[in-house]
C-alpha positions as CSV (number, residue, x, y, z in Angstrom):
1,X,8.1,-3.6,-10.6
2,X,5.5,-6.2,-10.3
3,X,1.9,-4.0,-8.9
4,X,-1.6,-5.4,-9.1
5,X,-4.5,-5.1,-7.1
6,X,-5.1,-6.9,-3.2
7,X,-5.2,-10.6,-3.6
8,X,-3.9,-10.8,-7.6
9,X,-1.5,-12.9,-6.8
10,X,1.4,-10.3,-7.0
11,X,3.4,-12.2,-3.8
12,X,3.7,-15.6,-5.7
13,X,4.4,-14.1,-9.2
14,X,7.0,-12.1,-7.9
15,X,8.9,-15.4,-5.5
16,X,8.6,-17.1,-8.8
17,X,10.1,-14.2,-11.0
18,X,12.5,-13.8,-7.9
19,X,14.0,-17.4,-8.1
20,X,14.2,-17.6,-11.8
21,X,16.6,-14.3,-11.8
22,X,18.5,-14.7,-8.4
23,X,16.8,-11.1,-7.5
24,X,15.9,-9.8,-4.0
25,X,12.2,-8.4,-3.1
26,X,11.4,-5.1,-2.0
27,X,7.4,-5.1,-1.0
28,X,6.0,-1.7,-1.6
29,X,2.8,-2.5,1.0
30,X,1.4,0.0,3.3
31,X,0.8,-2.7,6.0
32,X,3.9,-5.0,5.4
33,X,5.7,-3.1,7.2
34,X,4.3,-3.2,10.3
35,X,5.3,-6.2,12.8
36,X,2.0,-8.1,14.1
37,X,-0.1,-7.5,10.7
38,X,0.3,-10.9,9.9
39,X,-2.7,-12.4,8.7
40,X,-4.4,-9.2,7.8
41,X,-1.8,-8.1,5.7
42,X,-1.7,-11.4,3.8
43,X,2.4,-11.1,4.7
44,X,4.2,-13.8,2.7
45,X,5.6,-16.4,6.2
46,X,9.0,-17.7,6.3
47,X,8.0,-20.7,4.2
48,X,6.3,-18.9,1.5
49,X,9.3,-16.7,0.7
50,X,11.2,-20.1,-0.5
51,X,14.5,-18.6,0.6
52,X,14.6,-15.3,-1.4
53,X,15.4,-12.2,0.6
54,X,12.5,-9.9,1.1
55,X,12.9,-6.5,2.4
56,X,10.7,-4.0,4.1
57,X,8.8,-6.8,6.1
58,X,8.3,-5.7,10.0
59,X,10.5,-3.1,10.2
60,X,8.0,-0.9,12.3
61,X,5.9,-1.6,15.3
62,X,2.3,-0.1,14.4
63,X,2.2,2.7,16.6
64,X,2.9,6.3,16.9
65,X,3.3,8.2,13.3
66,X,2.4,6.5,10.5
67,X,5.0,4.6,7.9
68,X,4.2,7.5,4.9
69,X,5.0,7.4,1.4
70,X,8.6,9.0,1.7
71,X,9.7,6.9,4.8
72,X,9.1,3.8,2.3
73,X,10.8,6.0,-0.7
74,X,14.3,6.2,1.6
75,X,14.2,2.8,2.7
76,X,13.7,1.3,-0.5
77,X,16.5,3.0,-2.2
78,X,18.7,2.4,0.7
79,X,17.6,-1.5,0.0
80,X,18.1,-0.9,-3.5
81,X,21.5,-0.5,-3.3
82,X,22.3,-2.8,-1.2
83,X,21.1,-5.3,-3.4
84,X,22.5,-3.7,-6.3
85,X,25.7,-4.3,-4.6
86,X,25.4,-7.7,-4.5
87,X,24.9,-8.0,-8.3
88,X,21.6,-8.9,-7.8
89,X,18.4,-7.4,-9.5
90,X,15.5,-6.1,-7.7
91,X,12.3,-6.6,-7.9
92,X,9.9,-4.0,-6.1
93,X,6.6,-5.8,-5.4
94,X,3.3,-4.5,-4.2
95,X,-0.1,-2.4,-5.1
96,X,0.6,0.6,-2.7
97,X,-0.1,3.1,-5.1
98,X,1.7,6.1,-3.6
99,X,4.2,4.7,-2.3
100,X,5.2,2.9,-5.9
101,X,5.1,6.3,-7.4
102,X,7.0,7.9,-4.5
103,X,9.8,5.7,-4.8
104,X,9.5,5.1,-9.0
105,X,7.8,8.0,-10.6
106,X,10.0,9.5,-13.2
107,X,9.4,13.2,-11.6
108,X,9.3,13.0,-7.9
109,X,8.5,15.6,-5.2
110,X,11.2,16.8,-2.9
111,X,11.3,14.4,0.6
112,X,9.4,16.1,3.2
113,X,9.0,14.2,6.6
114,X,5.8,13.9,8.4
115,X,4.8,16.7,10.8
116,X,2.8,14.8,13.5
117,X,1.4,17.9,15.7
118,X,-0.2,19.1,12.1
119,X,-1.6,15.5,11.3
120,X,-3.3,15.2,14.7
121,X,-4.3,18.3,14.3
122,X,-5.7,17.3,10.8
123,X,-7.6,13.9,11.4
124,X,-9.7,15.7,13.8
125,X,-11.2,17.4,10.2
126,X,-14.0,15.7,8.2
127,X,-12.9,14.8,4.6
128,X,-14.9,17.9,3.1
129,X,-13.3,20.1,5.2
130,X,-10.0,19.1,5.0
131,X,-9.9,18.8,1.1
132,X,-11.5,22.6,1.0
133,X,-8.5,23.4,3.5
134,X,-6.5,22.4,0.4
135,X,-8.8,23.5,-2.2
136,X,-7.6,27.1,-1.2
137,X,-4.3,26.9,-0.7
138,X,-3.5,24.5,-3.6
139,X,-6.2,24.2,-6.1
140,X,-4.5,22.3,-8.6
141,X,-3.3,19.9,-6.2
142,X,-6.6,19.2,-4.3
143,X,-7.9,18.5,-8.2
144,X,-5.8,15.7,-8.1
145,X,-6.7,14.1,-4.8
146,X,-10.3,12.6,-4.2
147,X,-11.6,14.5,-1.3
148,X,-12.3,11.2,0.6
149,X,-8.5,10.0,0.2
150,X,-7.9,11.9,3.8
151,X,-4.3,10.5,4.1
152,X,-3.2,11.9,0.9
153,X,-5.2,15.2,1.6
154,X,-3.2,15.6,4.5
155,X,-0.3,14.8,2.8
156,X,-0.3,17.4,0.7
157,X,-1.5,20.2,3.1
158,X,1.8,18.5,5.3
159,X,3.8,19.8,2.5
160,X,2.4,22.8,1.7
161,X,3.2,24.1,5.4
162,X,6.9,22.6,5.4
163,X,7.8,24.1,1.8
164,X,5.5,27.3,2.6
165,X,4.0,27.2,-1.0
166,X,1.9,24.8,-3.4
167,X,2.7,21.7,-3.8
168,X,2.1,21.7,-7.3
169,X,4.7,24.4,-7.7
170,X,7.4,22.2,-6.3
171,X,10.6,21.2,-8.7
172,X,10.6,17.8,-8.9
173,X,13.8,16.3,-9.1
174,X,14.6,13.7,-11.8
175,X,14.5,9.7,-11.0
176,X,17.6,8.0,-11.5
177,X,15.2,4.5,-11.4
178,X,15.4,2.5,-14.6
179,X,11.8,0.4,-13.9
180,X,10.0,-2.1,-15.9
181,X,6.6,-2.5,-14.7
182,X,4.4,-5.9,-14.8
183,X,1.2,-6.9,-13.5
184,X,-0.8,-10.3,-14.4
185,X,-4.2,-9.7,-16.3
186,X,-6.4,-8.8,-13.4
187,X,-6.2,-5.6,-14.1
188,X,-8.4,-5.5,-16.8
189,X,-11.8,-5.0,-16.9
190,X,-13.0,-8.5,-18.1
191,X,-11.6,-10.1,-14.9
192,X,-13.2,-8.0,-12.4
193,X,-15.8,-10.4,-11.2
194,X,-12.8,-12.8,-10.5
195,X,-10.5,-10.6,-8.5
196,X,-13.8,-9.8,-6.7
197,X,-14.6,-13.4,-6.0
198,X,-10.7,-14.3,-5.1
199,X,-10.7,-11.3,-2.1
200,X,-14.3,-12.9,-0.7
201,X,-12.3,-16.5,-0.7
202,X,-9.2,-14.6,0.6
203,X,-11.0,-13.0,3.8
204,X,-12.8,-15.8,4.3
205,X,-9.0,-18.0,4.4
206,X,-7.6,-14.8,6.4
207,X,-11.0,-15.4,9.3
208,X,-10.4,-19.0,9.4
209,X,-6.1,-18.4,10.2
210,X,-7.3,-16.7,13.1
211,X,-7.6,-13.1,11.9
212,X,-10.0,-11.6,14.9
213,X,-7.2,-13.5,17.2
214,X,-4.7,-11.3,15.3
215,X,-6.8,-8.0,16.2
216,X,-7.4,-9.4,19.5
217,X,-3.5,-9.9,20.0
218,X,-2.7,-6.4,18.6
219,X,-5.4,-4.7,20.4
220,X,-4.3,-6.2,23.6
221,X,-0.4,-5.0,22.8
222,X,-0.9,-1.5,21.4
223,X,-4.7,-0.5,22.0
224,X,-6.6,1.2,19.8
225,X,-4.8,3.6,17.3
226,X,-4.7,5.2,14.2
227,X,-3.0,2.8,12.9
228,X,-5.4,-0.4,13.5
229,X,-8.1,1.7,13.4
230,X,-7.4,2.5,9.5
231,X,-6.7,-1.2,8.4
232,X,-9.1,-2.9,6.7
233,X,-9.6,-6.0,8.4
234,X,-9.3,-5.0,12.0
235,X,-11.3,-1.5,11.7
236,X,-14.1,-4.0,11.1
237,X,-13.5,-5.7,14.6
238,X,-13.7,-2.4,16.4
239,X,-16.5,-1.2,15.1
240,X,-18.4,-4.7,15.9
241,X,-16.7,-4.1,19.8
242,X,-18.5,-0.8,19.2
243,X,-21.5,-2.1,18.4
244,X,-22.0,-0.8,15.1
245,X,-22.7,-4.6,13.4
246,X,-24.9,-7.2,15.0
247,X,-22.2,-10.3,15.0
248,X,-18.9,-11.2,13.4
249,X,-20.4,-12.5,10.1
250,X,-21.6,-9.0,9.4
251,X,-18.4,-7.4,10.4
252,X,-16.4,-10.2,8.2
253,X,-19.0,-8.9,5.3
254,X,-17.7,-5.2,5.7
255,X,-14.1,-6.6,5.2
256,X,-15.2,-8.1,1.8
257,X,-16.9,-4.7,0.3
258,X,-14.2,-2.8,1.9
259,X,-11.1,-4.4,0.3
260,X,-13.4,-5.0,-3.0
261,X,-13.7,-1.5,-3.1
262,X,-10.1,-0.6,-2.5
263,X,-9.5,-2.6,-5.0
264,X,-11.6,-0.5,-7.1
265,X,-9.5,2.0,-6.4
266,X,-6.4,0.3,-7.1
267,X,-7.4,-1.0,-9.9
268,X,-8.6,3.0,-11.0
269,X,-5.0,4.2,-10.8
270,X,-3.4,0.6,-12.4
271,X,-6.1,2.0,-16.2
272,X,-4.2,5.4,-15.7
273,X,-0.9,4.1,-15.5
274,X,0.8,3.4,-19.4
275,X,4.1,1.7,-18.5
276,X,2.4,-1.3,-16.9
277,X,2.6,-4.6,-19.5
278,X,0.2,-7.3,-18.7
279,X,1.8,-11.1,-18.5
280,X,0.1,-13.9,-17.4
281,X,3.3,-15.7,-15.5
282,X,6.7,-15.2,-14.8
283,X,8.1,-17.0,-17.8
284,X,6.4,-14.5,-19.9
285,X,8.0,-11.7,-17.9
286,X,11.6,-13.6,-18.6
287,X,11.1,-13.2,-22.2
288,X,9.7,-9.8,-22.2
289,X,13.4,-9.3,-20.5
């Protein structure tokens, strides 16, 4: 498993890592995976892959019900053992939090699929209201989600109404997973200020491949959805259609807190997280192996 916060270089460490072991990719990104997110997903082209397979790349057009945390957990094992099949290792890459524990946690919650009538009826909530919804039906488990993560709230109230109980009661069911987990040094605290300066110079590389065009191109093809609406990096461009910034530098100045503060978040899970090692390049992660 190679995780890291946006723009930390996990894509390149992992095609490196990747060519040195003969190992396919699995990319454990919650935007990936939808077709047309190009740019605004940083997605790795044809030529930056350098041959090696990568899996879970455009497999959904974004629309409709959103790709959730278990949709990626069945794919990716069904692409796990495909690979394994060949004889080939795998290397799961990406800094989607959930969906990296969904698939890899040691103790994982039974598969429930998404129930859509209850999620529209859900986003229609404020985040207050929606994490008290939780609060008193599952107290332990609202404790553990941050009232203004309103996917995950959901989430978990999803479950509570399929397995008609708290979620936190569920039996998790062993994982049969054997992962190693590595992530370069920009996790730690002292490199902050980088990683920070690295997403400016990313969005700023992102606006000048054409990224507006992008949301122009999807916006044009599949309206205005949930989906688009919840990116970072084409939320932005709705808002400024909606007025709410004064011109596109402002809105391209959104993008930048935006992703530095997911990041922030990212990086908040990464400090929690005790299997992760720290290397600095792929070599080191060959002889850690």
């Amino acid at each position: 498993m190679i995780t890291g916060p946006t723009a930390s270089g996990k894509t390149a460490l992992s095609i490196k890592l990747a060519k040195k072991l003969g190992a396919e990719i699995i990319c454990a990104d919650s935007r990936i995976v939808y077709k047309g997110l190009d740019i605004v997903s940083a997605k790795p082209d044809e030529d930056e892959r350098e041959g090696i397979p990568h899996h879970l790349i455009d497999i959904k057009e974004p629309v409709g019900e959103a790709y959730s945390a278990g949709d990626f957990a069945i794919d990716a094992r069904i692409a796990i053992e495909k690979i394994e099949a060949k004889g080939k290792p795998v290397i799961v890459s990406g800094g989607t939090w959930f969906y990296i524990k969904c698939l890899l946690d040691e103790q994982q919650l039974p598969e429930i699929s998404a129930n859509k009538e209850l999620r529209d009826k859900f986003e229609k909530y404020d985040n207050d209201t929606l994490w008290k919804i939780l609060n008193e039906v599952d107290p332990k488990r609202a404790s553990e989600i941050h009232k203004n993560n309103k996917e995950r709230v959901i989430r978990a109230l999803e479950m509570v109404q399929a397995a008609g109980g708290k979620v936190s009661s569920m039996k998790r069911a062993k994982n049969h997973f054997d992962a190693i987990w590595f992530s370069n040094d920009f996790i730690e605290e002292k490199n902050r200020e980088t990683l920070y300066k690295r997403i400016d110079l990313r969005v700023d590389m992102m606006v000048k491949s054409g990224l507006y065009y992008e949301w122009e191109r999807l916006k044009a093809k599949y309206s205005k959805n949930e989906i688009l609406e919840n990116t970072i990096g084409l939320k932005e461009f709705f808002e400024l259609e909606d007025g709410i910034y004064k011109n596109i530098d402002e809105a391209v100045n959104k993008i930048k807190q935006r992703t530095r503060n997911f990041a922030k978040r990212q990086l908040t899970f990464f400090k929690a997280e005790n299997k992760i090692n720290i290397v600095k390049n792929e070599d080191e992660i060959l002889k850690f192996l």
